[in-house]
C-alpha angles and dihedrals in degrees: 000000000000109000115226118252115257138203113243132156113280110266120200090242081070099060092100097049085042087049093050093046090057093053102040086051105035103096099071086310113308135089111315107184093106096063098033111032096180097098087203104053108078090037092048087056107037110016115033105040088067098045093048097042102038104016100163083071092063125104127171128190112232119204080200090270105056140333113291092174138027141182114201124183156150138246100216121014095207097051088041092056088055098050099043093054087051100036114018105028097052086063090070112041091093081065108033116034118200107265118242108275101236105036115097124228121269100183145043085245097050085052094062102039081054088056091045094058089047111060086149081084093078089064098103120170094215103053095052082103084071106045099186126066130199148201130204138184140176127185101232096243083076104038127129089012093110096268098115090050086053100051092050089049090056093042093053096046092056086043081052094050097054095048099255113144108194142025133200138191136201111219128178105251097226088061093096090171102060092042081055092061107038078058101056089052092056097265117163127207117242122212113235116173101229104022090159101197103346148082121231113211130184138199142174116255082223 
């Protein structure tokens, strides 16, 4: 008989399996270890952090042997950029120098290690209305079977719990699926003045 995967809080024994759904989630959606090789790097930037930093909003989904899912967040954008430049970031630096400030980026890989030296980025003025921010991944083998639904439920209870109204999220705009499903959900799209590549959505915590 195959149990069905359930939502629980995120435990430290799951940091590999989170680690291997980022990136196997990371280009649009789907598998990006053929643009960034470094298996580290996109979880380092939008997965761990999170987990490491504000664990209790972190929720995997677990088939009954590991995590095949996982929503991370935080509960306030402003205090979490902060947290993440004095205690997270200085982890990585061994790894992950800070690129010379005035030499462009010539690879996949140096765009994102710039990103990673610069949280200050998520500071948009816009989006102050919806102080907390998410992330959310699915490996595709359990994909539109409710999970999603379900991560977000637990991650805005416990958003609920601790008094914050509104959360938002950054997706890249080609990424058509996963629109599809923020919007499903009742996600609304938030107007920012310079997005670059990517849609801003924003939803009530109630």
């Amino acid at each position: 008989m195959t149990l069905r995967a359930t939502v629980r809080p995120y435990r430290p024994e799951d940091r590999d399996a989170l680690y291997d759904i980022c990136v196997r989630t990371a280009h649009d959606g789907g598998d990006s270890r053929h643009i960034y090789p470094d298996p580290e790097l996109m979880p380092s930037i939008f997965a761990a952090p999170y987990a490491v930093l504000e664990p209790e909003l972190a929720f995997v989904v677990d088939d009954g042997e590991r995590a095949v899912g996982y929503v991370v967040g935080t509960a306030d954008t402003a205090t979490f950029v902060k947290r993440y430049r004095t205690e997270w970031l200085p982890t990585l630096l061994e790894r992950y120098p800070e690129p010379e400030p005035d030499r462009e980026p010539s690879t996949p890989t140096e765009v994102m290690v710039g990103l990673m030296h610069r949280p200050e980025r998520m500071l948009v003025a816009e989006l102050e209305r919806y102080p907390a921010h998410l992330h959310i991944d699915l490996l595709p083998s359990h994909q539109r079977m409710g999970h999603g639904r379900e991560l977000m439920d637990a991650l805005f209870g416990a958003l609920r719990s601790a008094g914050v109204p509104a959360v938002h999220l950054g997706m890249v705009t080609a990424n058509t699926a996963a629109r599809a499903f923020y919007d499903r959900l009742g996600f609304h799209e938030i107007p920012v003045a310079d997005p670059g590549p990517l849609s801003y959505l924003g939803h009530s915590t109630h």
